[in-house]
C-alpha positions as CSV (number, residue, x, y, z in Angstrom):
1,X,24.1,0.9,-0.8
2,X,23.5,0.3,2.5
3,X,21.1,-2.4,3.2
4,X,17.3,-2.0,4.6
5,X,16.8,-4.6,6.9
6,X,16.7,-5.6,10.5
7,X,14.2,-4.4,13.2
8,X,14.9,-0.7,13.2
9,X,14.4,-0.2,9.8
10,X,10.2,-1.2,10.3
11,X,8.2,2.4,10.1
12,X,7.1,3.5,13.5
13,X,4.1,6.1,14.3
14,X,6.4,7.8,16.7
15,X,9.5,8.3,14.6
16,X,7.2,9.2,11.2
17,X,6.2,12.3,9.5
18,X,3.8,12.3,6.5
19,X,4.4,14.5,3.9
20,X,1.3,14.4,1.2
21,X,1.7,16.2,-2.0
22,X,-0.8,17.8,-4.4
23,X,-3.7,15.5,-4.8
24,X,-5.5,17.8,-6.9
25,X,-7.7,17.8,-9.8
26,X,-5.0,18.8,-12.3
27,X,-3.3,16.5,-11.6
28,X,-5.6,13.3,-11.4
29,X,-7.4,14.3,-14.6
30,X,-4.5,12.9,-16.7
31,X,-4.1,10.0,-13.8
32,X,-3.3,7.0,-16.4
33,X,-1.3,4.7,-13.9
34,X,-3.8,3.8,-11.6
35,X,-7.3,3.9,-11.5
36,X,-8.0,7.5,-10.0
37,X,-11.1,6.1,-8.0
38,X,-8.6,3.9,-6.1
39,X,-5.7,6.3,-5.6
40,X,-8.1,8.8,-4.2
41,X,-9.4,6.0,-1.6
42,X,-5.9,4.9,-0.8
43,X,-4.7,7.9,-0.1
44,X,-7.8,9.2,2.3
45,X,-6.7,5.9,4.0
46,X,-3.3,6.5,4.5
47,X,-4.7,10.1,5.8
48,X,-6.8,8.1,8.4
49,X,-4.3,6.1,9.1
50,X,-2.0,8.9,10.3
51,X,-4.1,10.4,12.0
52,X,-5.5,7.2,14.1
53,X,-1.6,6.8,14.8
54,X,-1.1,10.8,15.7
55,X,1.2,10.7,12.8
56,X,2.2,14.7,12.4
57,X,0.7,15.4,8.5
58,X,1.9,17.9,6.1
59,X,-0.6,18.9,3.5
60,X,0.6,20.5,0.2
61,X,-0.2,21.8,-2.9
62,X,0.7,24.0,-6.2
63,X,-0.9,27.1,-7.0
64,X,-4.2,25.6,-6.0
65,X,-5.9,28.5,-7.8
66,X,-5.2,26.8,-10.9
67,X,-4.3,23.2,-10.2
68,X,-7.3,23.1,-7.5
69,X,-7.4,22.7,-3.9
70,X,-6.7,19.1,-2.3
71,X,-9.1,16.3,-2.5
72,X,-12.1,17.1,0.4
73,X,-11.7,13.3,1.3
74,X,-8.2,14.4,2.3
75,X,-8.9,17.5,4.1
76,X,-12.1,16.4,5.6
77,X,-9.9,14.3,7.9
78,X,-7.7,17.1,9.1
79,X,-10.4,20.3,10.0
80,X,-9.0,23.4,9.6
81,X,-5.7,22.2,8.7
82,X,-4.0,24.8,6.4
83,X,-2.2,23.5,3.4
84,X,1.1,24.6,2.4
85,X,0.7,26.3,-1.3
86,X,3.9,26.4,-3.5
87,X,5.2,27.4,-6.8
88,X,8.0,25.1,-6.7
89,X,7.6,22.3,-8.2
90,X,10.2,20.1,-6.0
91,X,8.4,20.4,-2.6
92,X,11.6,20.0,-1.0
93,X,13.0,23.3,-2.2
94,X,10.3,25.2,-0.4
95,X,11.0,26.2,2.6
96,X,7.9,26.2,4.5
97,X,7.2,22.4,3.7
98,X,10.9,21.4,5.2
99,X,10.3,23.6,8.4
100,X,7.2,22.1,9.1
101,X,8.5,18.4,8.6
102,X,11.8,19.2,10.6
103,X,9.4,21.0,13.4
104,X,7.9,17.6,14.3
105,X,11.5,15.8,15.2
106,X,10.4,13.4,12.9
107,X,13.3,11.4,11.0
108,X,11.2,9.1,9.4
109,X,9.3,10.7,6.7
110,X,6.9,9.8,4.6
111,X,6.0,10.7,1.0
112,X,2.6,10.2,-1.5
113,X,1.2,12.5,-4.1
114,X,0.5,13.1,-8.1
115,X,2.5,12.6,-9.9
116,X,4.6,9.9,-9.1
117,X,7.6,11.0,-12.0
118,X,8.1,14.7,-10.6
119,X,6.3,16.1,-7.5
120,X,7.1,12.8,-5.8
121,X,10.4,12.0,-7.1
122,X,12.0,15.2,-6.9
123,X,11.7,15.7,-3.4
124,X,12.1,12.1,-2.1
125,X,15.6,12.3,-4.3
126,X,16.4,15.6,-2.7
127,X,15.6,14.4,0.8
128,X,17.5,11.2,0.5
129,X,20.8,12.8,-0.7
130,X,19.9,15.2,2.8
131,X,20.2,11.9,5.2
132,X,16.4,11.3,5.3
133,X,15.2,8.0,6.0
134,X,12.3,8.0,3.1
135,X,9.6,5.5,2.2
136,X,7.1,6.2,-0.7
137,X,3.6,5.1,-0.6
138,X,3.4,4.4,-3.9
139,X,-0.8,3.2,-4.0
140,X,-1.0,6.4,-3.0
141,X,0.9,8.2,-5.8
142,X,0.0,7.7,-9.8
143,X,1.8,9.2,-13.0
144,X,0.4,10.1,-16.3
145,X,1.5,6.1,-17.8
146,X,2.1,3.3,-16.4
147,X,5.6,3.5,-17.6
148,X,6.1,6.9,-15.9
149,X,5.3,5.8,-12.8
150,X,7.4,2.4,-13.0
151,X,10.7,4.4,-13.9
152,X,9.8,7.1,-11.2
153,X,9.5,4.0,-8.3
154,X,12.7,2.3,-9.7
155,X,14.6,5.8,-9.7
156,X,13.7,6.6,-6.1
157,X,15.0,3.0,-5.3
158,X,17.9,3.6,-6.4
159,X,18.3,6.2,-4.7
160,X,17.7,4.4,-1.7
161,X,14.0,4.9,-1.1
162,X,12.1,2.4,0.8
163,X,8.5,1.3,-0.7
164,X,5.4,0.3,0.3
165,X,1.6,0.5,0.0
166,X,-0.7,1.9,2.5
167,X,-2.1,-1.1,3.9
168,X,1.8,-2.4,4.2
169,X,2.3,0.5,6.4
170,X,-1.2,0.1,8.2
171,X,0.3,-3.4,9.6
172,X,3.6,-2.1,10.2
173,X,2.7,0.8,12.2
174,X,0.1,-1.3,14.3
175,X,2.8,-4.3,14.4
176,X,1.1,-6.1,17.5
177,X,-3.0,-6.4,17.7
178,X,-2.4,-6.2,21.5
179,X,-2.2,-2.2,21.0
180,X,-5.8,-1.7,22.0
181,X,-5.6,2.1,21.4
182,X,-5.3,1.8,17.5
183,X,-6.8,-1.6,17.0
184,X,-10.3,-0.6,16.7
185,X,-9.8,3.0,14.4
186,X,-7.9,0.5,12.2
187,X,-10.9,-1.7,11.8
188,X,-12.9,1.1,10.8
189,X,-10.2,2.4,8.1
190,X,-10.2,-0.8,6.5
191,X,-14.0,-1.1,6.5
192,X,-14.1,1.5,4.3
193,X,-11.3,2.0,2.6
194,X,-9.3,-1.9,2.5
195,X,-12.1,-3.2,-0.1
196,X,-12.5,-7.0,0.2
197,X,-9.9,-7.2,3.6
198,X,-12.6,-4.3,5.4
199,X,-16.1,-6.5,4.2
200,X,-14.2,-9.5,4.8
201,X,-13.5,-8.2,8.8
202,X,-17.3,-7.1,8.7
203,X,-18.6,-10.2,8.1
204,X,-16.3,-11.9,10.6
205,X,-17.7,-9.6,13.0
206,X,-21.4,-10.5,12.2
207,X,-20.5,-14.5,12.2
208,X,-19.2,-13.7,15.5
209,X,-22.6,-12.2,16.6
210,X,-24.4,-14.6,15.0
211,X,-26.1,-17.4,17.6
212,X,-25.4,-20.7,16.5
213,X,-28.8,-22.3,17.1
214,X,-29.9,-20.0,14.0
215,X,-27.6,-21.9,11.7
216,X,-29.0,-25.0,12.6
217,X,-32.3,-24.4,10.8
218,X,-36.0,-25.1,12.9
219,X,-36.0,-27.6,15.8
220,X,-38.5,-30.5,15.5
């Protein structure tokens, strides 16, 4: 297997496409890997974060008449956004989903959804034997066990899928705090959705605007 390593192998807004995969209630109702509170907050972070970065975001779903529509946190961040309905369970086998990623000129593409073992696997393993260069959000993902969603990460692995967590990839993206553009939409993101890391930047903030003489206690 070829190695992962070395500059060009960091994520970078330009080069990525975000692929994200039917968070819906079916799905997150037997949600045992993770706690489903945080996987719906990681991924509505991860959807911020692309779209802060102008990351080109594909939203899908199966037969959402049944399985329920996407997660408003999600779609709330991309208005009037349609989402790709399937009947196939491997994402990757439908059609409309790969023409949309390829549409971008994207080679870097990103996956997260529910559930890890199939409706992420199967298309990340697909993509990867295509020549994709694939990375899994995997905070952003859950299974039915624990188990299932260990042995889903380790196959994709080893089928030479990079991994990371959405706040990896918030860093990696942003890679320098000189980028002004991003910088403060980032702050914002975490705020809300980076628990202790976004009150912990808060309370910096309100240190910072904090006089000094009002630490001090009264004069005499």
């Amino acid at each position: 297997m070829t190695l992962r390593n070395g500059l060009d192998s960091l994520l970078r807004p330009e080069d990525s496409v975000l692929v994200l995969i039917d968070h819906q209630p079916y799905q997150l109702a037997n949600l045992n890997s993770h706690d489903p509170q945080a996987v719906v907050n990681n991924t509505t972070g991860l959807a911020k974060l692309a779209k802060a970065f102008d990351v080109p975001t594909i939203l899908t779903s199966v037969i959402a008449a049944r399985g329920g529509l996407i997660f408003p946190q999600i779609t709330d961040v991309f208005p009037g956004q349609a989402v790709i309905d399937r009947t196939l369970i491997n994402t990757w086998e439908d059609e409309k989903v790969v023409d949309a990623v390829k549409a971008t000129g994207r080679k870097q593409l990103i996956v997260a959804g529910l559930w890890t073992e199939i409706c992420v696997a199967m298309p990340v393993i697909q993509a990867l034997g295509e020549g994709w260069d694939v990375t899994v959000i995997t905070d952003a993902c859950g299974a039915v066990s624990v188990e299932a969603h260990q042995v889903a990460i380790q196959r994709m692995i080893a089928a030479g899928a990079n991994v990371m967590t959405w706040v990896a990839l918030m860093g990696e993206w942003q890679r320098d705090w000189a980028r002004t553009a991003t910088a403060p939409a980032l702050s914002q993101i975490s705020l809300y959705h980076a628990g202790g890391s976004g009150i912990a930047g808060l309370w910096e903030q309100q240190l910072l605007d904090t006089p000094v003489e009002s630490l001090s206690g009264p004069s005499h």
